[in-house]
Structure formats: C-alpha cells, structure tokens
PQR file with spaces between the fields and no chain letter, atoms N, CA, C, O and H, PARSE charges and radii, in Angstrom:
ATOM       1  N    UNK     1      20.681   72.241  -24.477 -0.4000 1.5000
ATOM       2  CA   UNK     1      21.799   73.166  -24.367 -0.0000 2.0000
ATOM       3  C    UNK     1      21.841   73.629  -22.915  0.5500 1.7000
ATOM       4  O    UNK     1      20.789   74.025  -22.412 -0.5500 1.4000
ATOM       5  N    UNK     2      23.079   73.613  -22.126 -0.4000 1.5000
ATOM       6  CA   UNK     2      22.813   73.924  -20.799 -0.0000 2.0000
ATOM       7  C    UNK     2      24.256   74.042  -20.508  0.5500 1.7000
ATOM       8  O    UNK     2      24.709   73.526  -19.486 -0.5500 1.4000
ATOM       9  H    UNK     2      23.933   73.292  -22.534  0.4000 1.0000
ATOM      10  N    UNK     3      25.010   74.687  -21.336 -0.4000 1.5000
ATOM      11  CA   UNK     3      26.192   75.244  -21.109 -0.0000 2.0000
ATOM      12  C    UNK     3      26.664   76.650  -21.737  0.5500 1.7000
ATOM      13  O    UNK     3      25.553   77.128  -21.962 -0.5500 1.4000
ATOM      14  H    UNK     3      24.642   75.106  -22.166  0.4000 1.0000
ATOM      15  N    UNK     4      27.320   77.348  -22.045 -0.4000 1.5000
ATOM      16  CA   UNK     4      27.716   78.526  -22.489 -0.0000 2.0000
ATOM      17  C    UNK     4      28.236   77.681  -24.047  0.5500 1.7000
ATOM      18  O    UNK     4      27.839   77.862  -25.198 -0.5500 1.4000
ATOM      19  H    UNK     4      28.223   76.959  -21.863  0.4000 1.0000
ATOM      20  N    UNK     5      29.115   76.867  -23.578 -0.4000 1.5000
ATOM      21  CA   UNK     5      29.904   76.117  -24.566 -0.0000 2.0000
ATOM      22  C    UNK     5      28.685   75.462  -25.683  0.5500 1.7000
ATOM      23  O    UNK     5      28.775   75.461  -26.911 -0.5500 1.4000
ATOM      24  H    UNK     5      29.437   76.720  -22.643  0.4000 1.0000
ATOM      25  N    UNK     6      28.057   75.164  -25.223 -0.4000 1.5000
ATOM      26  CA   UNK     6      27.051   73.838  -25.841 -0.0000 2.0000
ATOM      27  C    UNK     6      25.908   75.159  -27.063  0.5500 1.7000
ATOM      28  O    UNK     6      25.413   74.972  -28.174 -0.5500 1.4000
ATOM      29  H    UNK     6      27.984   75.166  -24.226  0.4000 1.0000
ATOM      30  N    UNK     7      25.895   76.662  -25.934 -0.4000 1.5000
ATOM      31  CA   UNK     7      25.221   77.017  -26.809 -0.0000 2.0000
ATOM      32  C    UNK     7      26.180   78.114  -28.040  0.5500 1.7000
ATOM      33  O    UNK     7      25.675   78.508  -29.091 -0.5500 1.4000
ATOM      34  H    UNK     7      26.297   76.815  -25.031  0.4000 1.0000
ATOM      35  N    UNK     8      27.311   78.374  -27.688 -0.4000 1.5000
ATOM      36  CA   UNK     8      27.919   78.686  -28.827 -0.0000 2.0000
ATOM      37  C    UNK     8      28.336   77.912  -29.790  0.5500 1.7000
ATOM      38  O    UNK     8      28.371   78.289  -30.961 -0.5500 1.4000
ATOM      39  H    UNK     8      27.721   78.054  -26.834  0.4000 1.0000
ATOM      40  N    UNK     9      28.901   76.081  -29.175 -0.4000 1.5000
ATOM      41  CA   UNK     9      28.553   75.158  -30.722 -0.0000 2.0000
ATOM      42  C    UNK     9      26.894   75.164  -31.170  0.5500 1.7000
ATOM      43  O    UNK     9      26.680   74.861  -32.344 -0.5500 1.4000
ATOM      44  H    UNK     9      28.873   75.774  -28.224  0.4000 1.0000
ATOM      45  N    UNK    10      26.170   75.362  -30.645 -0.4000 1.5000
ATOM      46  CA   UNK    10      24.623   75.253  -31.263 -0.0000 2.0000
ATOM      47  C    UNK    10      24.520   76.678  -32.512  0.5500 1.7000
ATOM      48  O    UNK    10      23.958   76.520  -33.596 -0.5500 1.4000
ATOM      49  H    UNK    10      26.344   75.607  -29.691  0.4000 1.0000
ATOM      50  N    UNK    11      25.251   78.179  -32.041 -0.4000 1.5000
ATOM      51  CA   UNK    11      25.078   78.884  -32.917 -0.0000 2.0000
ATOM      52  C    UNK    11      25.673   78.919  -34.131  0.5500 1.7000
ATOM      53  O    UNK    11      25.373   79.335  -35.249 -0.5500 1.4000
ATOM      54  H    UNK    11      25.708   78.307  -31.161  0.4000 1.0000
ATOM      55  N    UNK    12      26.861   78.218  -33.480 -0.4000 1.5000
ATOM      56  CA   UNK    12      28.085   78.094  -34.692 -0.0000 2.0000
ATOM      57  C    UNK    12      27.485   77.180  -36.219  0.5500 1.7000
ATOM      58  O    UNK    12      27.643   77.351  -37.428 -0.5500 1.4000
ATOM      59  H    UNK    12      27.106   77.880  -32.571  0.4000 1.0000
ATOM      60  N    UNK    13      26.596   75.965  -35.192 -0.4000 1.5000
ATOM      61  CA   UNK    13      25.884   74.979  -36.502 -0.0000 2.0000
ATOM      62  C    UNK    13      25.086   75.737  -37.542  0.5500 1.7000
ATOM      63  O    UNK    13      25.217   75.885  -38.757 -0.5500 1.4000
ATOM      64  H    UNK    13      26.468   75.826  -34.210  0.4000 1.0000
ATOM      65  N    UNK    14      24.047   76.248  -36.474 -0.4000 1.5000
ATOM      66  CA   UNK    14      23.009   77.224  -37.228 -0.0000 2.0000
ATOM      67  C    UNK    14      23.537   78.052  -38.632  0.5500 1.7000
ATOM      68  O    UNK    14      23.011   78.197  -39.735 -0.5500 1.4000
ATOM      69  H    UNK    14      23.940   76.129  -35.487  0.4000 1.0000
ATOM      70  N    UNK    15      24.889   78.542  -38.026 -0.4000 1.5000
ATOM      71  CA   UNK    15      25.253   79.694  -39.407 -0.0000 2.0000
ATOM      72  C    UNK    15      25.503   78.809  -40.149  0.5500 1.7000
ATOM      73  O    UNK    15      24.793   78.825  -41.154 -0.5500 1.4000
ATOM      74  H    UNK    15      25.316   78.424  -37.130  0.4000 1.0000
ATOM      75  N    UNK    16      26.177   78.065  -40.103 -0.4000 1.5000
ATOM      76  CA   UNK    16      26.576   76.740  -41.178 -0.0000 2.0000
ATOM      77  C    UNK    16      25.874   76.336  -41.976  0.5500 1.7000
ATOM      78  O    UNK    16      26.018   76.381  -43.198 -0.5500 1.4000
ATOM      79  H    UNK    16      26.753   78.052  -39.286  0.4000 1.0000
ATOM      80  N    UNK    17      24.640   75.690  -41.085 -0.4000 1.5000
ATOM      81  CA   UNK    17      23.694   75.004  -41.743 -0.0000 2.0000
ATOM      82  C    UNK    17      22.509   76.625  -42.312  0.5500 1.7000
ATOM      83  O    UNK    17      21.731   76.158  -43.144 -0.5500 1.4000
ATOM      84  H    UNK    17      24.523   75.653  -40.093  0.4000 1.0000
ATOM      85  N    UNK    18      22.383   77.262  -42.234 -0.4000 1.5000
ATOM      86  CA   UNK    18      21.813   78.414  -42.371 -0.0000 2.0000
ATOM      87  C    UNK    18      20.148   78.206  -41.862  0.5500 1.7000
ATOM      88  O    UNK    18      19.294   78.660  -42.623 -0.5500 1.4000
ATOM      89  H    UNK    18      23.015   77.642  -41.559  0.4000 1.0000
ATOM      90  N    UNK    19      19.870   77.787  -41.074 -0.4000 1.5000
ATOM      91  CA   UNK    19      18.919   77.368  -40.271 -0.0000 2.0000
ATOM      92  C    UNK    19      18.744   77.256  -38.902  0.5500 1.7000
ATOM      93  O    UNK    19      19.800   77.292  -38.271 -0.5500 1.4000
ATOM      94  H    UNK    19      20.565   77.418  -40.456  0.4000 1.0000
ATOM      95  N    UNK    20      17.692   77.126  -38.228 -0.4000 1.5000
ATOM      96  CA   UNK    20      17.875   76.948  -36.472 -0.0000 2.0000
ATOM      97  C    UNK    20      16.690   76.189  -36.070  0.5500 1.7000
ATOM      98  O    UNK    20      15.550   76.569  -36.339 -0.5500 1.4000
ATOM      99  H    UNK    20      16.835   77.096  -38.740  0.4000 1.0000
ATOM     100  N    UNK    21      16.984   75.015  -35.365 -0.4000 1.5000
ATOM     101  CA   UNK    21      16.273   73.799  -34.629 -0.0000 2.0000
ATOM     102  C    UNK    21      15.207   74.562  -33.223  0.5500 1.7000
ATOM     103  O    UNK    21      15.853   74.947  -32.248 -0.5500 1.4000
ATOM     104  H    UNK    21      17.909   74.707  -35.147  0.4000 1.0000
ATOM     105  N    UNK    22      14.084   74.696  -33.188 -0.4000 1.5000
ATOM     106  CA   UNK    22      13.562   74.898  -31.875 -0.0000 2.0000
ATOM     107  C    UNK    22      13.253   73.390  -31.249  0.5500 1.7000
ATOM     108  O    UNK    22      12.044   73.228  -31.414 -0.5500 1.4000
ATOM     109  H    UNK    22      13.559   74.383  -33.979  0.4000 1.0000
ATOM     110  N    UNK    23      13.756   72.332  -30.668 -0.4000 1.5000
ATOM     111  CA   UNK    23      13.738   71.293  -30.237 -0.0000 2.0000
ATOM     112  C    UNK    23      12.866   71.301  -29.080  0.5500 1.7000
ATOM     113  O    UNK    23      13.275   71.043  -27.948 -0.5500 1.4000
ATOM     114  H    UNK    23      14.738   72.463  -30.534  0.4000 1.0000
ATOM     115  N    UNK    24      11.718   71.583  -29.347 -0.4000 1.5000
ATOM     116  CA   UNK    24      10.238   71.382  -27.856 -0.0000 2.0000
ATOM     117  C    UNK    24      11.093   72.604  -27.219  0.5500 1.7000
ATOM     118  O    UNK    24      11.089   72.448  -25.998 -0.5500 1.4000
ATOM     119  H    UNK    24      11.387   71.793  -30.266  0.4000 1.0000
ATOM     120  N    UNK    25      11.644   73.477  -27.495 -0.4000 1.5000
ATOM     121  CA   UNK    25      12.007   74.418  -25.900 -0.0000 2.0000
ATOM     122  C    UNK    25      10.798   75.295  -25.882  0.5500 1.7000
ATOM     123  O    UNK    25      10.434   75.795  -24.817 -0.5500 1.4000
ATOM     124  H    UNK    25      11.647   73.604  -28.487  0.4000 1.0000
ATOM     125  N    UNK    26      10.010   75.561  -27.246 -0.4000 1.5000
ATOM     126  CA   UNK    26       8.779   76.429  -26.796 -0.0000 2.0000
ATOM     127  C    UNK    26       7.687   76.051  -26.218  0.5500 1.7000
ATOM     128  O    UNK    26       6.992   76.644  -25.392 -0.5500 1.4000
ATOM     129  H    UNK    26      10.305   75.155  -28.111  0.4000 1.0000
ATOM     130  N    UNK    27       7.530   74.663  -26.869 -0.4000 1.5000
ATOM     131  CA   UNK    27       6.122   74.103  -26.239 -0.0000 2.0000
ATOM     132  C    UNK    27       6.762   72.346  -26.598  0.5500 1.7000
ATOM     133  O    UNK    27       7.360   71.789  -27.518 -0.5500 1.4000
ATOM     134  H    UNK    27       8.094   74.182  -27.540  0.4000 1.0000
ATOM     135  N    UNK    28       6.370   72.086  -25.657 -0.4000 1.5000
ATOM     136  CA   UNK    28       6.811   70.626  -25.415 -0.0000 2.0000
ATOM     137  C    UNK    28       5.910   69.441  -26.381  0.5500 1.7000
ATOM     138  O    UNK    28       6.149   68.236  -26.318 -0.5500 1.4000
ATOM     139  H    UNK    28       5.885   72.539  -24.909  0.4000 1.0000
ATOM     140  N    UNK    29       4.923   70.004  -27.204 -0.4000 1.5000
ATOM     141  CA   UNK    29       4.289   69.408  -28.104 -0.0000 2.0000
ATOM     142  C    UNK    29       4.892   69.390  -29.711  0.5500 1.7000
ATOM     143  O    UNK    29       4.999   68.400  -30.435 -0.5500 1.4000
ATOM     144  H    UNK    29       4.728   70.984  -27.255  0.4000 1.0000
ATOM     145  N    UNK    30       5.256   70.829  -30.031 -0.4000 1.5000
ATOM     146  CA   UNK    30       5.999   71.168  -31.177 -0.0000 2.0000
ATOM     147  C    UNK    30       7.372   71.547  -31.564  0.5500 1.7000
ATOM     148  O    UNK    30       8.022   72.125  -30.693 -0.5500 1.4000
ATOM     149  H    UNK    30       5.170   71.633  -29.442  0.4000 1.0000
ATOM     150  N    UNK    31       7.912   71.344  -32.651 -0.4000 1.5000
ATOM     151  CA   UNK    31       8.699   70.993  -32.971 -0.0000 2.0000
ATOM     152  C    UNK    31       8.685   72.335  -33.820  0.5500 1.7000
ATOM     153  O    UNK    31       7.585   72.736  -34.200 -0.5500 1.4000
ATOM     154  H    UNK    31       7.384   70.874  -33.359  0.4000 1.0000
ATOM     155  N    UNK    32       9.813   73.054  -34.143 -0.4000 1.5000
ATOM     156  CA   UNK    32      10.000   74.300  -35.301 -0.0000 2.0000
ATOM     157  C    UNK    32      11.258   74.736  -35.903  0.5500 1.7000
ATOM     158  O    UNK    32      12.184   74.797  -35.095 -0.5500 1.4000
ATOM     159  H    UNK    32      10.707   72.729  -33.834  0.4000 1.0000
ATOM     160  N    UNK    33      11.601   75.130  -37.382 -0.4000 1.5000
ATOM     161  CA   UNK    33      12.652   75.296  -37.927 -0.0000 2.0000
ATOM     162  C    UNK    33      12.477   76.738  -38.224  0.5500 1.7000
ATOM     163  O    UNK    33      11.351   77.219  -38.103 -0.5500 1.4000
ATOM     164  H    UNK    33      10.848   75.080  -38.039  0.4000 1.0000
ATOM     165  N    UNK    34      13.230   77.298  -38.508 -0.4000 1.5000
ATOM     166  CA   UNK    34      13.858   79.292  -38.536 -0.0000 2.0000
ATOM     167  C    UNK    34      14.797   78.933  -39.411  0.5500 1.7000
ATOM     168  O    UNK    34      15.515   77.937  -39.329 -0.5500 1.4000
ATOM     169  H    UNK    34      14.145   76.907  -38.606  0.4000 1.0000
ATOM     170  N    UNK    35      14.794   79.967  -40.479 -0.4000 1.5000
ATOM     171  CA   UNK    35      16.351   80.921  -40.909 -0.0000 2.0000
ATOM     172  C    UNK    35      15.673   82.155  -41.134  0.5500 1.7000
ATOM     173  O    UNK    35      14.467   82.403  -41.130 -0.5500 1.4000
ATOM     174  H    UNK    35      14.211   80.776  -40.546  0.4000 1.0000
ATOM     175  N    UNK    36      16.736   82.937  -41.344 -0.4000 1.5000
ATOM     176  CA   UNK    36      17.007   83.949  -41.476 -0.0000 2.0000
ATOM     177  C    UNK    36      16.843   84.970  -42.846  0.5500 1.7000
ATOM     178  O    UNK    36      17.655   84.723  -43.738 -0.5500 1.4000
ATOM     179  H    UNK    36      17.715   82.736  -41.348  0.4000 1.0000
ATOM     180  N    UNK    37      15.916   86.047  -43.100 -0.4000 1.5000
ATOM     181  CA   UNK    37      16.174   86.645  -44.216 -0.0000 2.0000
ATOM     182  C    UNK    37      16.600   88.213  -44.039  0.5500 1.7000
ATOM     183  O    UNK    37      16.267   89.234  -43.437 -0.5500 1.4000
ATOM     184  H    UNK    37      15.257   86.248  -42.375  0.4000 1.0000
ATOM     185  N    UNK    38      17.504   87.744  -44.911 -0.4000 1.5000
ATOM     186  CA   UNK    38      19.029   89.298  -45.106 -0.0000 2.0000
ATOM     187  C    UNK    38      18.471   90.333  -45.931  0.5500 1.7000
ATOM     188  O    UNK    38      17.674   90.004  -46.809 -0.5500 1.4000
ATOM     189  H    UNK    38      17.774   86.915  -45.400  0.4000 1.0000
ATOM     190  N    UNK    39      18.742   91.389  -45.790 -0.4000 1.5000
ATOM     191  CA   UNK    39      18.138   92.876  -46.554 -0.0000 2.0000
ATOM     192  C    UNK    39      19.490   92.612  -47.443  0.5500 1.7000
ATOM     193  O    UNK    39      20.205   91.615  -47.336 -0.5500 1.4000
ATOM     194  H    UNK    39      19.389   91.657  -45.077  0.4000 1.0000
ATOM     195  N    UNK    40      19.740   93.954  -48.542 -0.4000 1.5000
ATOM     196  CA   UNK    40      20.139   93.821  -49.496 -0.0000 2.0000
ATOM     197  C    UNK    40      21.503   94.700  -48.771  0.5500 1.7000
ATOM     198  O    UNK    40      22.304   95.262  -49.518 -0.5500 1.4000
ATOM     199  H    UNK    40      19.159   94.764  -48.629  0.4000 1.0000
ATOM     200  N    UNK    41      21.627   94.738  -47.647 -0.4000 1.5000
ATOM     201  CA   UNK    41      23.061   95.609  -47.036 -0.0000 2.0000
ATOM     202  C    UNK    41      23.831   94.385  -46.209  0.5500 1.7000
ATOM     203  O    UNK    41      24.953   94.525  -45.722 -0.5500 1.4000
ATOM     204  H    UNK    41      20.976   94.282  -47.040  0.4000 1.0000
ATOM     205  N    UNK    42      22.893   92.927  -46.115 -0.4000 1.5000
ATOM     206  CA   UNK    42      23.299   91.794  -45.222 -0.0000 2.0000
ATOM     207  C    UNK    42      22.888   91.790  -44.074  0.5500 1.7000
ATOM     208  O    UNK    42      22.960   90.724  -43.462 -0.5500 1.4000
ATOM     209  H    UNK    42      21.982   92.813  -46.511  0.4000 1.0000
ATOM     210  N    UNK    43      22.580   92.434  -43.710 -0.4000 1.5000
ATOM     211  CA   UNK    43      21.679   92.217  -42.140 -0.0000 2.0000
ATOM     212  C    UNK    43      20.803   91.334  -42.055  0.5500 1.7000
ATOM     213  O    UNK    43      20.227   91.341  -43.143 -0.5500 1.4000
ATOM     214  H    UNK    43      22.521   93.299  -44.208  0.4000 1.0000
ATOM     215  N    UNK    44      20.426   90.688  -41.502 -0.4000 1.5000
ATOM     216  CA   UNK    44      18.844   90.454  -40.972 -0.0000 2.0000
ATOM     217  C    UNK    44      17.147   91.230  -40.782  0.5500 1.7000
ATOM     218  O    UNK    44      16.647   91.869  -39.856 -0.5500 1.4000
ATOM     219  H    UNK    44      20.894   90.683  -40.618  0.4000 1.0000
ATOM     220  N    UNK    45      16.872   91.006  -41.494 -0.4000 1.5000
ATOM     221  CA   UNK    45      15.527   92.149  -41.566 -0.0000 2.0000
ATOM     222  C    UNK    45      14.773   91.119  -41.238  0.5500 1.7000
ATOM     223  O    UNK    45      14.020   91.537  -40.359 -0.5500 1.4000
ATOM     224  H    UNK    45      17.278   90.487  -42.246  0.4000 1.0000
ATOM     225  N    UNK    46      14.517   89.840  -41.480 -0.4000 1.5000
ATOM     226  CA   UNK    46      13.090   89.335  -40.362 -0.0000 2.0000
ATOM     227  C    UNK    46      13.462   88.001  -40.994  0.5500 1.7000
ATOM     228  O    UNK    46      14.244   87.833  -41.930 -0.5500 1.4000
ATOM     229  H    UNK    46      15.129   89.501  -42.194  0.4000 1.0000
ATOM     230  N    UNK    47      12.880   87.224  -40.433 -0.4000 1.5000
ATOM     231  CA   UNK    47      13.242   85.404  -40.600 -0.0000 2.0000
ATOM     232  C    UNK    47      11.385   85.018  -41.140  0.5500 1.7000
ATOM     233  O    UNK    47      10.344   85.626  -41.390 -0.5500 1.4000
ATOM     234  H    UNK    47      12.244   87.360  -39.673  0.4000 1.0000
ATOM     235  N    UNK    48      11.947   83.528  -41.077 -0.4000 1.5000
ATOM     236  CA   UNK    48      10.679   82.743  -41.974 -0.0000 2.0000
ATOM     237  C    UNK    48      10.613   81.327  -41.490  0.5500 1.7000
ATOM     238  O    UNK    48      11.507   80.570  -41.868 -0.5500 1.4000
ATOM     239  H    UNK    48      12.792   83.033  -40.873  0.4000 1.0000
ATOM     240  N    UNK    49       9.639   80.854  -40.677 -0.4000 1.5000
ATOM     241  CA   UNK    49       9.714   79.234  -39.969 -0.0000 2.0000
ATOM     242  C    UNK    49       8.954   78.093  -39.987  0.5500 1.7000
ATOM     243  O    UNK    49       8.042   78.219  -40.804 -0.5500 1.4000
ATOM     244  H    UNK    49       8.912   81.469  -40.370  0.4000 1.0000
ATOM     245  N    UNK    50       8.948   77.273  -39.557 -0.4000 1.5000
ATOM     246  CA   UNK    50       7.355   75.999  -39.729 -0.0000 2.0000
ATOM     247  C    UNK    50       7.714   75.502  -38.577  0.5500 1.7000
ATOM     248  O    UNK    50       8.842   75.228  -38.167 -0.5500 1.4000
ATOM     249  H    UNK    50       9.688   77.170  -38.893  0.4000 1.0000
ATOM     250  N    UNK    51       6.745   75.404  -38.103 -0.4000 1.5000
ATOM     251  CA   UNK    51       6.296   74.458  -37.063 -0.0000 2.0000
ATOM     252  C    UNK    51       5.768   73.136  -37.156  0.5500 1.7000
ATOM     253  O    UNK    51       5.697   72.908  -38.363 -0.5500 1.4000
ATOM     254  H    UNK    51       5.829   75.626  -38.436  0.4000 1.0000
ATOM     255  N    UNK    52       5.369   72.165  -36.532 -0.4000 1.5000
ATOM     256  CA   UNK    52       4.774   71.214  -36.318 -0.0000 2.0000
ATOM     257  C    UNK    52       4.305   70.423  -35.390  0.5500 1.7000
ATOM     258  O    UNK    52       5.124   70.476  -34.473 -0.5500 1.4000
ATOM     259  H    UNK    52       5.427   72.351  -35.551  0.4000 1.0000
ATOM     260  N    UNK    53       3.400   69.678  -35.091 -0.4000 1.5000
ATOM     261  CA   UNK    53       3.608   68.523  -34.324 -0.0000 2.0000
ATOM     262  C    UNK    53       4.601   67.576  -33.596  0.5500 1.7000
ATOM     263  O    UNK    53       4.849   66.601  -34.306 -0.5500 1.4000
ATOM     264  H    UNK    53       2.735   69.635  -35.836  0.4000 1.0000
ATOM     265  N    UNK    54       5.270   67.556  -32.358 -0.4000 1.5000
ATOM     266  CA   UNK    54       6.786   66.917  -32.333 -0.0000 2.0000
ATOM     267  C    UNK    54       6.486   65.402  -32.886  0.5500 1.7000
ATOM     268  O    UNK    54       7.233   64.871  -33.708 -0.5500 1.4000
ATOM     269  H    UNK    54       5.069   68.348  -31.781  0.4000 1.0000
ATOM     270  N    UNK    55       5.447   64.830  -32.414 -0.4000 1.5000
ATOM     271  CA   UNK    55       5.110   63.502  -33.036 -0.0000 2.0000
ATOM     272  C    UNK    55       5.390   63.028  -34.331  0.5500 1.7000
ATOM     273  O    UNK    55       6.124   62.063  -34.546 -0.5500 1.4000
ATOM     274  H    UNK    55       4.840   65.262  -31.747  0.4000 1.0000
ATOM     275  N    UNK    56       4.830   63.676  -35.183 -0.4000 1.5000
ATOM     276  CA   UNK    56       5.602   63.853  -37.038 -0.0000 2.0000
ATOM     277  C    UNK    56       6.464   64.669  -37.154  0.5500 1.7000
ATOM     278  O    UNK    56       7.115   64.291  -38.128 -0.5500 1.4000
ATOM     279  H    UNK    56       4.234   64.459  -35.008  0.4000 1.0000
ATOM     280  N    UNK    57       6.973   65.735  -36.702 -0.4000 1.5000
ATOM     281  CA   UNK    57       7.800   66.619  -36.720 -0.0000 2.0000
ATOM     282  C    UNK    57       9.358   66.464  -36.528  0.5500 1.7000
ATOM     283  O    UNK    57      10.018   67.231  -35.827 -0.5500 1.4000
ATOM     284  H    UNK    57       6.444   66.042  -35.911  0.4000 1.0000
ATOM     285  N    UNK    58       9.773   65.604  -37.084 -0.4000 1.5000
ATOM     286  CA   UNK    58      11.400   64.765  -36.623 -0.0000 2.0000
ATOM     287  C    UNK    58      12.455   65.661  -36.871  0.5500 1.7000
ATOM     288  O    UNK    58      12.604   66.466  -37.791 -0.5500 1.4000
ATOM     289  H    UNK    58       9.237   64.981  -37.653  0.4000 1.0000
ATOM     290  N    UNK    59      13.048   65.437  -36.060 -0.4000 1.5000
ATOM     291  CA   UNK    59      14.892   66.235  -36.667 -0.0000 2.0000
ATOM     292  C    UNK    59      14.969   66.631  -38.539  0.5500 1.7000
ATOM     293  O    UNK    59      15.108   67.653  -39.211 -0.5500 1.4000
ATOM     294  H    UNK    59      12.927   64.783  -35.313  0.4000 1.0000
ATOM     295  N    UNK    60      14.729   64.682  -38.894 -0.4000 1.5000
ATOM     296  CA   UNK    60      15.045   64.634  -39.993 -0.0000 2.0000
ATOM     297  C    UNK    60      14.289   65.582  -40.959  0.5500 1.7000
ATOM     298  O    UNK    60      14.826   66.386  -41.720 -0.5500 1.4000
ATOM     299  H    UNK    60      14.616   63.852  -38.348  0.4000 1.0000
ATOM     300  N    UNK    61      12.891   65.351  -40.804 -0.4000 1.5000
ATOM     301  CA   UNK    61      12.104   66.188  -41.938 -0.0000 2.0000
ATOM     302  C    UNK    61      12.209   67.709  -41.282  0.5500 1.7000
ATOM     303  O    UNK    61      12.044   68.470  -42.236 -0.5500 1.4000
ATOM     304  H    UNK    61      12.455   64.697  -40.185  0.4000 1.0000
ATOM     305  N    UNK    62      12.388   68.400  -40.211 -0.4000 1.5000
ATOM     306  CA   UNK    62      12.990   69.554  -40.150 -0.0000 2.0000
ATOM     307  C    UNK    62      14.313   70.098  -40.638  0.5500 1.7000
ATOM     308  O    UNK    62      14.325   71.319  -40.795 -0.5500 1.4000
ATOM     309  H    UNK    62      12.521   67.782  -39.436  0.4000 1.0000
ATOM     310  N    UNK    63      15.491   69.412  -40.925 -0.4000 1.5000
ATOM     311  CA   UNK    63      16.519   69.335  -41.775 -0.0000 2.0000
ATOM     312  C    UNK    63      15.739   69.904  -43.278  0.5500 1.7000
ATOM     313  O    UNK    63      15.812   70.988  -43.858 -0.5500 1.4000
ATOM     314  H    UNK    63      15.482   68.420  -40.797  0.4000 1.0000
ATOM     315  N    UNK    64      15.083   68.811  -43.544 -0.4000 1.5000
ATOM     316  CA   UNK    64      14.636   69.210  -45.237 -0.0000 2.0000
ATOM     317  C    UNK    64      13.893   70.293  -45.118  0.5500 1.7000
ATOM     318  O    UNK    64      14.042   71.035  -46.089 -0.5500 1.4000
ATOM     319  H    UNK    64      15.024   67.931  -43.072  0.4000 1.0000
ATOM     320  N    UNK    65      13.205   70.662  -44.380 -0.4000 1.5000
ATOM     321  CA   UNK    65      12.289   71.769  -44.425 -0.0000 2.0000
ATOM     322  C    UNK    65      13.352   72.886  -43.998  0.5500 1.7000
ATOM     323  O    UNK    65      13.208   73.947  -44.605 -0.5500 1.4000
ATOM     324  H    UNK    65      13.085   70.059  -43.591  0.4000 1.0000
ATOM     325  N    UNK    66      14.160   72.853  -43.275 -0.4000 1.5000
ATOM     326  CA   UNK    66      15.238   73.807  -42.921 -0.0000 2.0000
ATOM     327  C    UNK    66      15.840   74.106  -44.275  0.5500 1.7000
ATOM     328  O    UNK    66      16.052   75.297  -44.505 -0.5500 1.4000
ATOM     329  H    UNK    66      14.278   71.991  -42.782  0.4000 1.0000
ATOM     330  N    UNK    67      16.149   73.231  -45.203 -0.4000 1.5000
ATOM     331  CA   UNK    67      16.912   73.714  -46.228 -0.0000 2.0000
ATOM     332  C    UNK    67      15.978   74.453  -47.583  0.5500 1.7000
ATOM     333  O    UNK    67      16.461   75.382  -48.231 -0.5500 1.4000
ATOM     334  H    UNK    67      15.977   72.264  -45.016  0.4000 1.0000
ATOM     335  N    UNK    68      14.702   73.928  -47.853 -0.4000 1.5000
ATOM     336  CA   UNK    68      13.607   74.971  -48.124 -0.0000 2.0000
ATOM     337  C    UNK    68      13.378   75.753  -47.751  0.5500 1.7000
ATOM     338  O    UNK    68      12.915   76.489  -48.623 -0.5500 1.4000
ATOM     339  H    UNK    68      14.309   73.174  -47.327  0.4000 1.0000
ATOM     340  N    UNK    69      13.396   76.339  -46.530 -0.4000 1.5000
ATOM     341  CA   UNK    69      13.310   77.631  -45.922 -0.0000 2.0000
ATOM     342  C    UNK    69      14.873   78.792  -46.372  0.5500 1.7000
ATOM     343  O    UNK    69      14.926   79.982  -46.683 -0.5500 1.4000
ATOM     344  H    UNK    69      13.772   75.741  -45.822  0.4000 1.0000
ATOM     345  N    UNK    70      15.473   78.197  -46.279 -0.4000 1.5000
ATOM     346  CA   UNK    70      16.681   79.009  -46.497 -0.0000 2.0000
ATOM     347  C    UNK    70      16.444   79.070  -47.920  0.5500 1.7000
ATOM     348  O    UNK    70      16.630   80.252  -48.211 -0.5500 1.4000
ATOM     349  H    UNK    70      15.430   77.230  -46.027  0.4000 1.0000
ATOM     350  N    UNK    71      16.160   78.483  -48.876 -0.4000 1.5000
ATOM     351  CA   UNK    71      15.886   78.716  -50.491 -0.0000 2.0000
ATOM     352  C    UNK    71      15.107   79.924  -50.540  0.5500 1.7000
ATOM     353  O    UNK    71      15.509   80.948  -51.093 -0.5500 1.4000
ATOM     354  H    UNK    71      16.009   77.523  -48.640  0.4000 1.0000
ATOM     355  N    UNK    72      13.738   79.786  -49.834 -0.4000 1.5000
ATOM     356  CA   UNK    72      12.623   80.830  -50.330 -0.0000 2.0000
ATOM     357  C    UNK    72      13.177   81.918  -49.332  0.5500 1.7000
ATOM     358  O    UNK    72      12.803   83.034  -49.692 -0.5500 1.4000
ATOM     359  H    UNK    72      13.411   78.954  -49.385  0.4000 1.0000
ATOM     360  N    UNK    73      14.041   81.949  -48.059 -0.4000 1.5000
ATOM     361  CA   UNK    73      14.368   83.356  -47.717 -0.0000 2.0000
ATOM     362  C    UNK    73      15.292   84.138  -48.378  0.5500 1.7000
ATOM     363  O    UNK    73      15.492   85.340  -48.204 -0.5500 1.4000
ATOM     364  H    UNK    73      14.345   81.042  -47.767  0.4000 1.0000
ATOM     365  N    UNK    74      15.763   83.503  -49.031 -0.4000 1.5000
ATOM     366  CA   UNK    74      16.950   83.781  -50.277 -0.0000 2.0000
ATOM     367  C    UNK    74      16.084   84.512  -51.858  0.5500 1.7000
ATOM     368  O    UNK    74      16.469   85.156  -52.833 -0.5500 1.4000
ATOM     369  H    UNK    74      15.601   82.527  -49.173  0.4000 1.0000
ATOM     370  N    UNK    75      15.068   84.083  -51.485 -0.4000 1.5000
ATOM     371  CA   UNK    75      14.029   84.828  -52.613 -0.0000 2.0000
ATOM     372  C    UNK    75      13.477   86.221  -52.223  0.5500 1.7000
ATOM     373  O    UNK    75      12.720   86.821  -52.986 -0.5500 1.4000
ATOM     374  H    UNK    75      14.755   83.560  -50.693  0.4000 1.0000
C-alpha cells in the first residue's frame, strides 16, 4: 500500500471481508490476520488475530483463518 488511494481500497476490503491482512509489514518473517470484536452498542472493544510463519502462512490459509476469526469474535 503506498498510496492514500490504495490504502482506502485496502480498508474498504477489510470491512467487507470483516477481517485485515498484516502482509510481512510487521516483521518480514510473519504473516497475520485481525478482525474485529464489537461491544453490544457496535463499537469496537478489542480485536482477536493469528499469526504465523510467512513461509506456511499464505494469503490463502489466512483467508480461512480470517473467516474463523470473525465467527469466534462474533461469539
């Protein structure tokens, strides 16, 4: 992401997909997925994530784990 533009389509996905990609920007080894968990007024009161290895850690199986995460923050 290295535009204004690039990172408001990046937030726009996130709400969509109800999840968020850390793509190596923290550490150039790992790979990590985020969403978000809502209090009972809709806000955001604190999130829930996994990390990994970038080596096993692919887009793809962060997708699936992205969409498990949004299940159990929903719990």
């Amino acid at each position: 992401i290295r535009t204004v533009e690039e990172f408001l389509d990046e937030m726009q996905e996130c709400r969509t997909r109800g999840f968020a990609f850390d793509e190596k920007e923290s550490s150039l080894d790992a790979r990590c997925v985020g969403a978000p968990i809502f209090g009972p007024k809709g806000g955001i009161i604190a999130a829930i994530s996994v990390s990994g290895p970038a080596v096993r850690y692919t887009r793809e199986i962060g997708a699936q784990v992205g969409e498990k995460l949004v299940c159990a923050a929903k719990e």
